[in-house]
TORPA-4810 file (N, C-alpha, C, O; in nm, 3 decimals):
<nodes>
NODE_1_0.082_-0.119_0.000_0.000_0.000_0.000_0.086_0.125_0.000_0.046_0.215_-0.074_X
NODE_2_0.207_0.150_0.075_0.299_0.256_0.048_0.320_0.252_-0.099_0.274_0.334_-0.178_X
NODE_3_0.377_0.172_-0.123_0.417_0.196_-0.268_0.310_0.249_-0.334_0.347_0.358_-0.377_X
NODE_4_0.211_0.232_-0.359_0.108_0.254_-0.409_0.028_0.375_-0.396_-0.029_0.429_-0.491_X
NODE_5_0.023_0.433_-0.222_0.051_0.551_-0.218_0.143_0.641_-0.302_0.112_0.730_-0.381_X
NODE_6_0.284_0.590_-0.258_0.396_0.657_-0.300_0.346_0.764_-0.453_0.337_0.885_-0.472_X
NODE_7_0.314_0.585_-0.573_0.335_0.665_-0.728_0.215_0.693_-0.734_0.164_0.693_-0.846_X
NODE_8_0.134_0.724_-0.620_-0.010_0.807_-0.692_0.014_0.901_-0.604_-0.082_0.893_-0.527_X
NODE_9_0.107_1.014_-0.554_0.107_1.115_-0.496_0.114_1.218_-0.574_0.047_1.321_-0.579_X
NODE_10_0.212_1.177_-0.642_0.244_1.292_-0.825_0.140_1.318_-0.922_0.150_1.405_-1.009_X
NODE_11_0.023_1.227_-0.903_-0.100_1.264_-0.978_-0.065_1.222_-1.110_-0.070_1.322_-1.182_X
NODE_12_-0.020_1.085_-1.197_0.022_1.081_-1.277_-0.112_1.060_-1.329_-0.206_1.017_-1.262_X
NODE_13_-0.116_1.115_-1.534_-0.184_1.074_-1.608_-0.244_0.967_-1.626_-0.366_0.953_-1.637_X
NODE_14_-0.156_0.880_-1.628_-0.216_0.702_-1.634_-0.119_0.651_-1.560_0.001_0.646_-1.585_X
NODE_15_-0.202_0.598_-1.427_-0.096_0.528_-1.349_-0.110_0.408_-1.436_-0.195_0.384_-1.522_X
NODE_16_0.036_0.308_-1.378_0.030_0.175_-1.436_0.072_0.113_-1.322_0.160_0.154_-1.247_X
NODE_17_-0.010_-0.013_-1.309_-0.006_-0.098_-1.234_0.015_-0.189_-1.216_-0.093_-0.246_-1.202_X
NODE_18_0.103_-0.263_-1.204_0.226_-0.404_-1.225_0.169_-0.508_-1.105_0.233_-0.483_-1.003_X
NODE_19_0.090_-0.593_-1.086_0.059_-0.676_-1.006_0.092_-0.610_-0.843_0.186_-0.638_-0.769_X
NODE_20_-0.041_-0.499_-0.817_-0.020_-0.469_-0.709_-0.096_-0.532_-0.591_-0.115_-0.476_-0.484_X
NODE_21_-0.134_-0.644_-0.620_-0.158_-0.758_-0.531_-0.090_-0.853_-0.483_-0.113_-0.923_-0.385_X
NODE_22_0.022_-0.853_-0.575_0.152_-0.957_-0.518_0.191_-0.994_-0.400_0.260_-0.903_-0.353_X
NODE_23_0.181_-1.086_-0.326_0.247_-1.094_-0.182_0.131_-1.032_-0.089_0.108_-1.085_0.020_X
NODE_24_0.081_-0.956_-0.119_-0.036_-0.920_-0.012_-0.109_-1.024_0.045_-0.100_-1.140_0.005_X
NODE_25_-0.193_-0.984_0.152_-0.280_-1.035_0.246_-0.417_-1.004_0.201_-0.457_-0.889_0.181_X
NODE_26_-0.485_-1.109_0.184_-0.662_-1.075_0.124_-0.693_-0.973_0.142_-0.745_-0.926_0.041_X
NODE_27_-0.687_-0.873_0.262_-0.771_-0.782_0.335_-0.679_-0.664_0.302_-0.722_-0.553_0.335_X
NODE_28_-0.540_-0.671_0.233_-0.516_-0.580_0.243_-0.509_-0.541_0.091_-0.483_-0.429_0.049_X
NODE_29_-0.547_-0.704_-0.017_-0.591_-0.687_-0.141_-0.687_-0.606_-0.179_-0.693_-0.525_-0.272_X
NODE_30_-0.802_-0.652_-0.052_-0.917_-0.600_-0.105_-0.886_-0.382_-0.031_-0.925_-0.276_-0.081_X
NODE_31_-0.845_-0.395_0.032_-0.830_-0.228_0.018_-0.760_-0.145_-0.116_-0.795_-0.039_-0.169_X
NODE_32_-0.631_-0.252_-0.153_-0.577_-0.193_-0.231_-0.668_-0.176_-0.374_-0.619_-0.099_-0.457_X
NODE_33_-0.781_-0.235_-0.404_-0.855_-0.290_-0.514_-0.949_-0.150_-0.509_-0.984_-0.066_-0.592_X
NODE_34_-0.969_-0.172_-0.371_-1.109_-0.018_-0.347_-1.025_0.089_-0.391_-1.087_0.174_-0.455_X
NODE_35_-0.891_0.113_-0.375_-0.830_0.210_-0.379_-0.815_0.269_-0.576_-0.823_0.375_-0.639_X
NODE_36_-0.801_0.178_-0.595_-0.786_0.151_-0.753_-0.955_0.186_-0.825_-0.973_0.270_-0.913_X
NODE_37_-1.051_0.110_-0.772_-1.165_0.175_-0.794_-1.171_0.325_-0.757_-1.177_0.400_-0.854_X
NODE_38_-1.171_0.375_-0.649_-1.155_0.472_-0.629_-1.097_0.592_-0.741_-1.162_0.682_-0.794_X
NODE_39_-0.997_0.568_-0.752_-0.932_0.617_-0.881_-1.025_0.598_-0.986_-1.127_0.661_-1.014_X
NODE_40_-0.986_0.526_-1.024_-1.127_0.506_-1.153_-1.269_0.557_-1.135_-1.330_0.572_-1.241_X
NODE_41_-1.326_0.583_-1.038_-1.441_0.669_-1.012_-1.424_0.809_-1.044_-1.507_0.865_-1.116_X
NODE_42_-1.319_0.872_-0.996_-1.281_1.027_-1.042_-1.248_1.026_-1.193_-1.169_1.111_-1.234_X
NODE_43_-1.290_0.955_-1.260_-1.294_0.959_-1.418_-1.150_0.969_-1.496_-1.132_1.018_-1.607_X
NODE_44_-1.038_0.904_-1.399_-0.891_0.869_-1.426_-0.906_0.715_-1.498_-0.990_0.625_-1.486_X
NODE_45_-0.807_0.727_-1.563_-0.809_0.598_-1.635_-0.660_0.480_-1.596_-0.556_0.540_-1.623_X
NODE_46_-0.641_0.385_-1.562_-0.551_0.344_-1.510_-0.522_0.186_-1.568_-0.607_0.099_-1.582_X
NODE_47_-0.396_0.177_-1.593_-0.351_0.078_-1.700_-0.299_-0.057_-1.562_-0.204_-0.045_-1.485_X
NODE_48_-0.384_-0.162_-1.568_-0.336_-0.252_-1.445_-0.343_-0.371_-1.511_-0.430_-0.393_-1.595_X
NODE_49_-0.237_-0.469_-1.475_-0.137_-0.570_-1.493_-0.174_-0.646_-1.382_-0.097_-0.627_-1.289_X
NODE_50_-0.319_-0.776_-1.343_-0.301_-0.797_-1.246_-0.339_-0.988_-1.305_-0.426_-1.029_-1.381_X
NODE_51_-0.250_-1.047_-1.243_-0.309_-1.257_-1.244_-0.431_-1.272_-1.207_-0.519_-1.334_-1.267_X
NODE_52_-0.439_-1.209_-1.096_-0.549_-1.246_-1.008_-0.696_-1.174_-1.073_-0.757_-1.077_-1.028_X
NODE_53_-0.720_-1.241_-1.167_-0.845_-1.203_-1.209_-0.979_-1.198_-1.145_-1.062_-1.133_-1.208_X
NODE_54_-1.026_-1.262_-1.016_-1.090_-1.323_-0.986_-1.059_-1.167_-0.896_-1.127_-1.090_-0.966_X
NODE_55_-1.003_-1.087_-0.795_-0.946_-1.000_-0.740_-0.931_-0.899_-0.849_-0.889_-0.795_-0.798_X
NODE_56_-0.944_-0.887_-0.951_-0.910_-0.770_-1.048_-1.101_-0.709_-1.063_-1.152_-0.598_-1.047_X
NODE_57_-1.151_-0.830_-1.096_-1.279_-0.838_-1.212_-1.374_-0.845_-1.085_-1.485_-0.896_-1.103_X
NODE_58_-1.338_-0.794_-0.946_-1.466_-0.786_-0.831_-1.508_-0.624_-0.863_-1.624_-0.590_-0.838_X
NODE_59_-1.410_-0.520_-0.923_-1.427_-0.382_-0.884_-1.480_-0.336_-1.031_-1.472_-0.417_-1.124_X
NODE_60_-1.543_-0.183_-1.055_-1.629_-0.148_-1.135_-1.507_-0.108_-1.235_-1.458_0.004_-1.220_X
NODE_61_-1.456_-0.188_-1.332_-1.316_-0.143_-1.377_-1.335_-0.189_-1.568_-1.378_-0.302_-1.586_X
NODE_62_-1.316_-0.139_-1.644_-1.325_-0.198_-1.767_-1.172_-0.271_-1.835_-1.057_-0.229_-1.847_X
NODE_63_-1.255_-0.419_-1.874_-1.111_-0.443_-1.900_-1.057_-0.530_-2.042_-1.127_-0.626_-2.077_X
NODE_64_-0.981_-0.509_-2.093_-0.936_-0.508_-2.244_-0.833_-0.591_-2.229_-0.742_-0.562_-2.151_X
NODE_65_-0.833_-0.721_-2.309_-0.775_-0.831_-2.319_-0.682_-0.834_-2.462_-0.616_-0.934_-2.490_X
</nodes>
């Protein structure tokens, strides 16, 4: 979640998101997921890289294969 904080402090255009579920703990998946929705609610668009589909495809997110 720091990290994740960290590269969304700068307000980037399109964040990108490299499996930011990796190694995490369910509970702290599922915050990081709200957080990412979140983003995507303020009408930002965000490029995410995640395995865990099942954890990707719970949040209101459009996604292009």
């Amino acid at each position: 979640m720091l990290a994740l904080g960290r590269a969304l402090m700068s307000r980037p255009p399109l964040p990108m998101l490299d499996e930011p579920s990796l190694g995490l703990a369910p509970l702290i998946v599922r915050d990081t997921f709200r957080v990412i929705a979140g983003l995507r609610a303020t009408g930002g668009s965000i490029l995410l890289v995640e395995q865990d589909a099942r954890a990707a495809l719970r949040w209101p997110i459009t996604v292009a294969c």
